[in-house]
C-alpha positions in Angstrom: 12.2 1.0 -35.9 14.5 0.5 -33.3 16.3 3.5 -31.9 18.4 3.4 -28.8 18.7 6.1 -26.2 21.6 7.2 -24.0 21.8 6.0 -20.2 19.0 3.1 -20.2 19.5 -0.5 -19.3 20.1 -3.0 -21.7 17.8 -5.7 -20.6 14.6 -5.0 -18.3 12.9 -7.9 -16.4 9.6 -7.9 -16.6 7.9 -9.3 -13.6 4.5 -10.3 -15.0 1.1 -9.8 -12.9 -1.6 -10.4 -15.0 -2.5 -14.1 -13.3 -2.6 -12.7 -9.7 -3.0 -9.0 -10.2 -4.7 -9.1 -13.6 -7.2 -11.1 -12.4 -8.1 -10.7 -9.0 -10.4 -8.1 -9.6 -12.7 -9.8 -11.9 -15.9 -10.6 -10.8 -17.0 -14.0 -12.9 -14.6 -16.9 -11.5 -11.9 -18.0 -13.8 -11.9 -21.4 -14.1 -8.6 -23.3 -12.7 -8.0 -24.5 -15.9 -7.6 -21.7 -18.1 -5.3 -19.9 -14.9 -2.9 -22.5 -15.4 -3.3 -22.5 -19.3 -2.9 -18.6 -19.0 0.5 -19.0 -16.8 1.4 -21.8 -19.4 0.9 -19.5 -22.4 3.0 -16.5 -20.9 5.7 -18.6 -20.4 5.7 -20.0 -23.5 6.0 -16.3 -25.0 9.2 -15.6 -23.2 7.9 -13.5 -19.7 10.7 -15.6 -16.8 9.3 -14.0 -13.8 5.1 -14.1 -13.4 3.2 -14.2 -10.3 1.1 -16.6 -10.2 -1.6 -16.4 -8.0 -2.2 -15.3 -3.8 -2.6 -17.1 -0.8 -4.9 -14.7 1.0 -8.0 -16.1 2.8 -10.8 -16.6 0.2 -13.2 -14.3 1.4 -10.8 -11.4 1.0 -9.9 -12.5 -3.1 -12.6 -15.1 -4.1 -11.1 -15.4 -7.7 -8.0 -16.5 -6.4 -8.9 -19.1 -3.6 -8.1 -21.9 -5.6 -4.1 -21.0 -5.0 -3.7 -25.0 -3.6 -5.3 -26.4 -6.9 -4.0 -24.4 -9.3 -0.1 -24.0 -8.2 1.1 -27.9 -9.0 -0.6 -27.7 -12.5 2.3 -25.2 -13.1 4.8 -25.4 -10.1 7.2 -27.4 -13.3 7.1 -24.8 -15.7 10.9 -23.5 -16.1 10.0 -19.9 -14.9 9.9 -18.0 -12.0 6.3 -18.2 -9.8 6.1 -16.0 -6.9 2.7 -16.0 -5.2 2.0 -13.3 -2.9 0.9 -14.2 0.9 -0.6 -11.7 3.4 0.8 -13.6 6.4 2.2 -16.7 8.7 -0.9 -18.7 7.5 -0.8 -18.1 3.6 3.2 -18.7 4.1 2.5 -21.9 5.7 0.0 -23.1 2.3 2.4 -21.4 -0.3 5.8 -23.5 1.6 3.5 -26.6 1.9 3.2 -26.6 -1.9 7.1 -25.9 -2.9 7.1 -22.3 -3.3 10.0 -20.3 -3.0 9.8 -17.5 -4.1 6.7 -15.0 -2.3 5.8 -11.5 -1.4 3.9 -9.2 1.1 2.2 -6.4 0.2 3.0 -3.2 2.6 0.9 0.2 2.1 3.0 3.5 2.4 0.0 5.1 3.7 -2.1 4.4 7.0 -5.4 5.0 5.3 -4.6 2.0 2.9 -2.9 -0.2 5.5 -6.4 0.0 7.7 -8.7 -0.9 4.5 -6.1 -3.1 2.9 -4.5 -5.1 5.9 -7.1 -3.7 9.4 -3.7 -2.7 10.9 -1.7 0.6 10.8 1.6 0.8 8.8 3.8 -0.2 11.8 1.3 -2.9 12.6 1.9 -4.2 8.9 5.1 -4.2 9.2 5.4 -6.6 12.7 3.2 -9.1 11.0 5.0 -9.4 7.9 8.5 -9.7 10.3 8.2 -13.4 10.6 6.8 -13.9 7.5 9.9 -12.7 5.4 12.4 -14.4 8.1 10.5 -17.6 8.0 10.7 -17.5 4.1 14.2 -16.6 3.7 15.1 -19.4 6.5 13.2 -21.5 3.7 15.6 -20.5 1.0 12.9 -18.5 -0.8 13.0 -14.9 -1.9 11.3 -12.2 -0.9 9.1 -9.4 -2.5 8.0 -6.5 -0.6 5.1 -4.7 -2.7 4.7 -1.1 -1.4 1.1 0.2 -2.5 0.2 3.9 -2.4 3.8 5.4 -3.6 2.6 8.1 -5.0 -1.0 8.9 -4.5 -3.8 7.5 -1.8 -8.1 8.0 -2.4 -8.3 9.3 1.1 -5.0 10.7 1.5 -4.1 12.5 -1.5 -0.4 13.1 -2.7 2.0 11.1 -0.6 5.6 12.7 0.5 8.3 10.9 -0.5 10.0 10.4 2.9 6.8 8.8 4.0 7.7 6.5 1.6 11.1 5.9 1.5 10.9 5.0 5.3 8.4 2.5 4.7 11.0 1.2 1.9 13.7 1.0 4.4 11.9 -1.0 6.9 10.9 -3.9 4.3 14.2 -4.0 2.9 15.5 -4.3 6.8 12.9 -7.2 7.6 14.9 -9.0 5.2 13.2 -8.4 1.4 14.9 -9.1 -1.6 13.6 -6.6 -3.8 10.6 -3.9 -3.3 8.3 -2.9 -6.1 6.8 0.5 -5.6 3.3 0.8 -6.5 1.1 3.5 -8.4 -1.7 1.8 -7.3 -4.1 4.5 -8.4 -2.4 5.7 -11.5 -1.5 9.2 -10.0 2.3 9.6 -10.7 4.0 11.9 -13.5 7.2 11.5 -14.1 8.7 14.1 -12.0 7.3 12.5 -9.1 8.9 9.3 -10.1 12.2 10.5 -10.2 11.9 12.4 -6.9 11.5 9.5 -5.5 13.8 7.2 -6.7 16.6 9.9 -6.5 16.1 10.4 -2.7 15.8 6.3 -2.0 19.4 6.2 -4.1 20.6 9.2 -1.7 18.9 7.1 1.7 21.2 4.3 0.3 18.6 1.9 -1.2 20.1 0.2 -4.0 18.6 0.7 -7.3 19.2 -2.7 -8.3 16.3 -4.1 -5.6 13.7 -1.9 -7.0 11.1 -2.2 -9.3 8.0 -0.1 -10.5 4.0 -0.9 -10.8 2.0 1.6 -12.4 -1.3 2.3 -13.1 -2.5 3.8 -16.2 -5.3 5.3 -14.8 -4.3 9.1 -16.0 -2.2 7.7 -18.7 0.9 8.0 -17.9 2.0 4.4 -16.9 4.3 4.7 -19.8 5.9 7.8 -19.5 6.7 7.0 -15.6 8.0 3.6 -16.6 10.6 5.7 -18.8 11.4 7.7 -15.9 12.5 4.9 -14.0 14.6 3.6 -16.8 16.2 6.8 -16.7 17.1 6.4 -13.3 18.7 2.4 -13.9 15.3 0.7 -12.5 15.3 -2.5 -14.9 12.5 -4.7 -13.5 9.1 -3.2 -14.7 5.5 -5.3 -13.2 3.4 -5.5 -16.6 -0.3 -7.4 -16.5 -0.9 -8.8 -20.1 -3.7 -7.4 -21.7 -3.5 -4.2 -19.5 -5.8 -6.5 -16.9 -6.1 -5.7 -13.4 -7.2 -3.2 -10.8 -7.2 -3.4 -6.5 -10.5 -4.4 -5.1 -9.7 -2.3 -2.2 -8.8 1.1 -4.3 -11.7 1.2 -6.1 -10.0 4.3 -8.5 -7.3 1.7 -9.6 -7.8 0.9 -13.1 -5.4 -1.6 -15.0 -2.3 -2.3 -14.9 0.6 -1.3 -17.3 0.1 -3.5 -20.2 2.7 -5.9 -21.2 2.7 -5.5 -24.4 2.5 -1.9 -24.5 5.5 -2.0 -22.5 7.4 -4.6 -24.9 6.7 -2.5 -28.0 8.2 0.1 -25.9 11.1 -1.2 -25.2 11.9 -3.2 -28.3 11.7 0.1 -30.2 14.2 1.5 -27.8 16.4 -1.5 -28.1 15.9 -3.1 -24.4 15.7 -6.5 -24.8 13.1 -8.3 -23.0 13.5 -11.8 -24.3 9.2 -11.4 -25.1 7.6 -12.9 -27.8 5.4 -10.0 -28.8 3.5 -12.0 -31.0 3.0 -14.9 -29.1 2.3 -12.5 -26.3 -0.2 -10.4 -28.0 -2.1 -14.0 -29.1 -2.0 -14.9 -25.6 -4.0 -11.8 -24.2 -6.5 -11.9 -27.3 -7.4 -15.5 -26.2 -7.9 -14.5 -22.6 -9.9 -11.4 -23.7 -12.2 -14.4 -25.4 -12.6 -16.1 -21.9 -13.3 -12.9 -20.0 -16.0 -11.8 -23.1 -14.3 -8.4 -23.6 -11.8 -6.8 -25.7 -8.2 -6.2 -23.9 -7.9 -3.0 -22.8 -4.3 -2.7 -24.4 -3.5 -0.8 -27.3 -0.7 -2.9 -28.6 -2.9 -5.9 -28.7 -5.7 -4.3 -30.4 -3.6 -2.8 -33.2 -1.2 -5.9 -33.5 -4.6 -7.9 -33.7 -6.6 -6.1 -35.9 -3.3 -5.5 -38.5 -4.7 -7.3 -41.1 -8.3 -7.1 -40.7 
């Protein structure tokens, strides 16, 4: 049953994760193949913006070090594909391929930057300086992920104007939108609006955010609502619910797309998802991983008529 509420966005964009994100963490290699046939399939079931794999050294992400192989088996595919690089050198293979659209991935927290990245925050930051010019000289687009928004392992709670002024130096290198990150799942609502009210107040424009939450605690939901509330409309999903950070080892999966589309098609927020076609898609990738998908949506949707 579809009932609207008062003060949401009409459409959300759903920047999909579940080829990069989702699977980076897993330990048995994903064959090249079925990558491309899982980028193929989400397409196919309506999701325009999905990321589709990393240019990072392959000792750092072995699942993902075939980004040269797999990237022209679905470089045609009439969706967005941004493909995150960690610096000059992953630029350099992601450009050399066609790629246009890319993102770094920034940590609000120094703890994070030194296990993530082996430089502080600042440090981070001058490395990712050329990076994001040399891109948007390119014509590409930029993404500036920002992990640690709300909670850090070592750290613990993270103030807000920690992280807004980490916010304020990506989107002043030059990125075209930032996606703030729950990468351990620790947010609650209130925390999500506190910090999206004082980035609107430090004159961030809502329109270049977007949120990526954990469900580690549950809420992933609840704090994507929040957001809403406050006129965020791109939401990162992983289909299935896959994913984690194989650097945070407390991050559990992401938000799960489909949980997130039943959402919002029952608050009339149209998404332009298949859910069906969707849910079908994460069932058949559950089969190649040999375990059941962690979302809820696709295991009631699925099991309906057993």
């Amino acid at each position: 049953m579809t009932v609207p509420a008062a003060g949401l966005p009409a459409r959300v964009r759903i920047h999909e994760v579940g080829p990069r994100d989702g699977l980076q963490n897993e330990r048995a290699t994903v064959p090249t193949a079925v990558k491309a046939d899982f980028v193929r399939r989400l397409a196919e079931s309506g999701l325009t913006t999905i990321e589709a794999t990393s240019f990072v050294h392959p000792g750092w992400v072995p699942q993902l070090a075939d980004a040269e192989e797999l990237f022209p088996q679905v470089a045609a595919l009439p969706v967005a594909l941004p493909v995150l690089v960690p610096n000059e050198r992953g630029l350099d293979r992601a450009l050399a391929l066609g790629a246009r659209r890319v993102a770094v991935f920034a940590s609000a927290t120094e703890s994070f930057a030194k296990v993530n990245l082996n430089r502080t925050v600042d440090e981070s930051l001058a490395m990712f300086a050329p990076v994001v010019a040399r891109a948007k000289a390119a014509g590409g687009h930029v993404r500036g992920y920002l992990s640690m928004c709300f909670g850090d392992p070592w750290e613990g709670a993270v103030p807000v104007p920690q992280v807004v002024r980490v916010c304020r130096a990506l989107l002043d290198l030059g990125c075209d939108e930032l996606s703030l990150g729950d990468t351990i799942g620790a947010a609650t609502p209130g925390h999500v609006t506190a910090l999206l009210d004082e980035l609107t107040a430090q004159g961030v424009p809502v329109a270049a955010l977007g949120v990526h939450f954990h469900d580690t605690y549950g809420q992933a939901l609840a704090n994507t609502l929040a957001a809403l509330q406050r006129g965020v409309s791109t939401v990162d999903a992983s289909a299935g619910g896959l994913g984690g950070c194989p650097f945070a080892k407390s991050a559990t999966g992401n938000l799960a797309t489909e949980d997130l589309v039943w959402m919002l098609r029952g608050l009339g927020i149209d998404t332009g998802v298949d859910l069906d076609r969707l849910v079908a898609t994460s069932v058949w990738m559950a089969a190649h991983l040999n375990r059941p998908s962690p979302s809820r949506t696709v295991r009631a949707l699925s099991h309906k008529d057993q």
